[in-house]
C-alpha positions in Angstrom: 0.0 0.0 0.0 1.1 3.3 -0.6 2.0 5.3 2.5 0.0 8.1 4.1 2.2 11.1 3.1 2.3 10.4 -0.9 -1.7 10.8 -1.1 -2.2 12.8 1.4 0.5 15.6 -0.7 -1.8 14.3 -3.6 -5.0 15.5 -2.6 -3.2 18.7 -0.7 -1.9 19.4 -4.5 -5.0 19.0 -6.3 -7.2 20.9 -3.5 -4.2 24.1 -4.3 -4.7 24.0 -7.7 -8.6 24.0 -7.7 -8.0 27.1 -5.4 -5.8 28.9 -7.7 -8.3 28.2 -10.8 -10.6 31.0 -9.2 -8.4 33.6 -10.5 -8.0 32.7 -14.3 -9.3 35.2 -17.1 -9.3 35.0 -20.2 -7.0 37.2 -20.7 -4.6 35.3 -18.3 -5.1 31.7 -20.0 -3.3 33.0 -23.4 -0.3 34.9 -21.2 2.6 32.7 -21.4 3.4 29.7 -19.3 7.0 29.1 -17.9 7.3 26.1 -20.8 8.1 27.5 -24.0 5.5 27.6 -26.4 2.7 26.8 -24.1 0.1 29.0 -23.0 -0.9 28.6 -19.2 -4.3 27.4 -21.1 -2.0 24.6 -22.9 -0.7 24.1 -19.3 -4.1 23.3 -17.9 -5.7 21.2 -20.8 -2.4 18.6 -20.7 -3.5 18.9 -16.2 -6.6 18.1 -17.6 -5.4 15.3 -19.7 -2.8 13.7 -17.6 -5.1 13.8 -14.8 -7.6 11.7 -15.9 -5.2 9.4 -18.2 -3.5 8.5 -14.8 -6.7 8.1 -12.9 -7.7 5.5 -15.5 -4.7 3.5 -15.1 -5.6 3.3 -11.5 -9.4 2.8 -12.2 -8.8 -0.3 -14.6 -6.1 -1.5 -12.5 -8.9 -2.0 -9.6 -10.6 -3.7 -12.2 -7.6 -6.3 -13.0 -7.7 -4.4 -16.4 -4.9 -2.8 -18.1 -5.3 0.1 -20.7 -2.8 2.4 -22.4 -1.9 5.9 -21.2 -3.9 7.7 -23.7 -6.0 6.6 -26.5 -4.1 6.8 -29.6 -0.9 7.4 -27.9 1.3 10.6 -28.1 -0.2 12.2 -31.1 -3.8 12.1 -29.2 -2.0 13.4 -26.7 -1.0 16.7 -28.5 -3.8 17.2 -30.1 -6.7 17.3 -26.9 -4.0 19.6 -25.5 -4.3 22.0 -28.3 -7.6 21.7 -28.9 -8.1 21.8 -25.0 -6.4 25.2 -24.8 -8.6 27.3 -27.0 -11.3 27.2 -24.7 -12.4 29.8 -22.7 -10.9 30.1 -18.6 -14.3 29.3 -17.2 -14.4 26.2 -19.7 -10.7 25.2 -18.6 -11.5 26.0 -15.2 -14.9 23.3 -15.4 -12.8 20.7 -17.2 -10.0 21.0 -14.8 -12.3 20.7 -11.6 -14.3 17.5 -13.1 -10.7 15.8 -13.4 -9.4 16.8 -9.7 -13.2 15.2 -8.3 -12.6 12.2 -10.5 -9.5 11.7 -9.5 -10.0 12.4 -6.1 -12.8 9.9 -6.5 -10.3 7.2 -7.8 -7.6 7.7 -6.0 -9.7 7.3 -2.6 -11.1 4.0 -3.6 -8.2 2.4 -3.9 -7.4 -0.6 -1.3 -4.1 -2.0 0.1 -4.0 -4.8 -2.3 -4.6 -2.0 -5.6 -1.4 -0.5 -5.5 0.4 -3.4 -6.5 -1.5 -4.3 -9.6 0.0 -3.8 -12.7 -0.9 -1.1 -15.4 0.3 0.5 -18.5 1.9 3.2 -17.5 5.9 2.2 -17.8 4.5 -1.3 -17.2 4.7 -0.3 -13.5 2.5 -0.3 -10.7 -0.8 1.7 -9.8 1.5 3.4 -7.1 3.9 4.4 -9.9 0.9 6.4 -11.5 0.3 7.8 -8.4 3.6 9.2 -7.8 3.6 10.3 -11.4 0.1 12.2 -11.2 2.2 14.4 -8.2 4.6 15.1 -10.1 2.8 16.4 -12.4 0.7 18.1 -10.6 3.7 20.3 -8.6 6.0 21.2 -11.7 3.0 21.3 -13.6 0.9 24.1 -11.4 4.5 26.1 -10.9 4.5 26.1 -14.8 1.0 27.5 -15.4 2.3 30.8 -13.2 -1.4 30.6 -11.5 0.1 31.9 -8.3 2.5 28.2 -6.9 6.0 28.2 -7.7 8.8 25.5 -7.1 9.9 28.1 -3.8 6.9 26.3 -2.5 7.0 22.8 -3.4 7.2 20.8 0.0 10.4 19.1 1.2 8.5 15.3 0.4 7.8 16.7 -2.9 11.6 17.8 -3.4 13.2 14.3 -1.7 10.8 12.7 -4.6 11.3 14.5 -7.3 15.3 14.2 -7.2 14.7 10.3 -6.6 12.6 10.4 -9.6 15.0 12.8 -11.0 18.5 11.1 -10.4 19.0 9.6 -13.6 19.5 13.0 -15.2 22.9 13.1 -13.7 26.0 13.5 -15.3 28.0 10.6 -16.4 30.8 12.2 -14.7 29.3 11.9 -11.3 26.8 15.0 -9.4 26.4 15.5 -5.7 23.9 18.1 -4.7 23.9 19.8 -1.1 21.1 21.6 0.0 21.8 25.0 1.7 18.7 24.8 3.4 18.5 21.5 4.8 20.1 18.5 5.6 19.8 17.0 2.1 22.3 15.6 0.2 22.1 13.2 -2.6 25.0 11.5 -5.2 24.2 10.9 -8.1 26.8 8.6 -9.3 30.6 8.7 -8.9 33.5 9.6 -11.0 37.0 11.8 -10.9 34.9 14.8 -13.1 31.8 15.2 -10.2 30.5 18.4 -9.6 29.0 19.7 -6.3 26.0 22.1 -6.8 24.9 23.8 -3.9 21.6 25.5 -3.1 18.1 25.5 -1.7 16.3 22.2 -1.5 13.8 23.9 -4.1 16.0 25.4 -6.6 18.3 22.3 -6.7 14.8 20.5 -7.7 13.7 23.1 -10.0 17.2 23.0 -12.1 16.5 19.0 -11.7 13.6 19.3 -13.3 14.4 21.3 -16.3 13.1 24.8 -14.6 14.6 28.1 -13.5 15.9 28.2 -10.2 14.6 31.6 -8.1 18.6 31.6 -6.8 21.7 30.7 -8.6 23.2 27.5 -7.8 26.5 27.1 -6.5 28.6 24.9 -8.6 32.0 23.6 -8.0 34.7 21.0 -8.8 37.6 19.9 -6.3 39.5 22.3 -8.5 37.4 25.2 -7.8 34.1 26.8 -9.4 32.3 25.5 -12.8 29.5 25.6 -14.7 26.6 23.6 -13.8 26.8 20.4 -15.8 24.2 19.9 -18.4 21.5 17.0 -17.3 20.3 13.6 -19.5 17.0 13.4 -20.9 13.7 13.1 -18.6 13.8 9.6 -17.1 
């Protein structure tokens, strides 16, 4: 079963963001997101769409059922989310709410012996979708500049997220020390590793392909460098 603290930061995530969808405008929905090319409205349809693609996995799961991600795959994908983003803010707004209810709905019904069962998603477990649907829902909401940015992403979301997030490393070996906290995670070995240094949230947010709100300290046992560039998304 999945512990306490993962769904209990689930639901906390997904009550936030039904909070912050009271202020969207119009006008605010086609301002920029923090992902280039993406519209905060392109933000929220693919909340929309990962939402409930994720809360299927879990739902047929629970069924001893297994169905793929999205119908149609990755071109599907793209498409609902730019068709989703030319709707209006009250239309994203209602879409976005029925998926956090579902969801919730889903999610809740779950017992201790469903999080085991297999499903689609990276042929893992429903607790793997579960952990994916946070992620998501953190960088995600920071992205859609609705009012949550990683400078508030809790320390459970961080220590996740740079599990999750490991693999990015360098070949050459990465250590990052948070200036904040106790944290401190290596990420591989090697004679080139570099230290970076900074809050817990900014080390996530460079992690995670984002802007951090501080510069990172980076450093070699030779002295300072530049921050080494990350792998692909895992």
């Amino acid at each position: 079963m999945v512990s306490t603290s993962p769904l209990a930061e689930v639901f906390a995530a997904q009550r936030r963001l039904a909070g912050l969808l009271d202020g969207i405008t119009d006008a605010s929905v086609r301002g920029p997101s923090a992902l280039p090319g993406w519209s905060r409205a392109h933000v929220l349809s693919h909340l929309e769409g990962v939402g409930a693609a994720l809360a299927r996995q879990a739902a047929y799961a629970a069924r001893g059922e297994l169905i793929e991600v999205y119908d149609g795959g990755r071109p599907a994908r793209d498409a609902a989310i730019e068709a989703g983003a030319r709707r209006t803010a009250e239309e994203l707004r209602r879409a976005v709410l029925a998926v956090l209810a579902e969801a919730g709905t889903v999610w809740s019904a779950l017992g201790p012996g469903d999080w085991s069962r297999p499903v689609r998603y990276r042929d893992a477990e429903v607790t793997a979708a579960l952990l994916c649907w946070w992620r998501e829902l953190e960088i995600h909401t920071a992205d859609a500049l609705i009012g949550h940015a990683p400078r508030d992403w809790s320390r459970p979301f961080c220590t996740h997220a740079l599990d999750f997030l490991a693999p990015r490393g360098p070949a050459g070996g990465l250590t990052l020390r948070a200036t904040d906290g106790p944290e401190v995670y290596a990420v591989g070995t090697g004679p080139d590793a570099v230290t970076v240094r900074g809050a817990l949230s900014d080390l996530t947010a460079w992690m995670a392909g984002r802007t951090p709100e501080s510069a990172l300290d980076s450093t070699l046992d030779s002295g300072s460098a530049p921050l080494p560039e990350l792998g692909p998304w895992p």
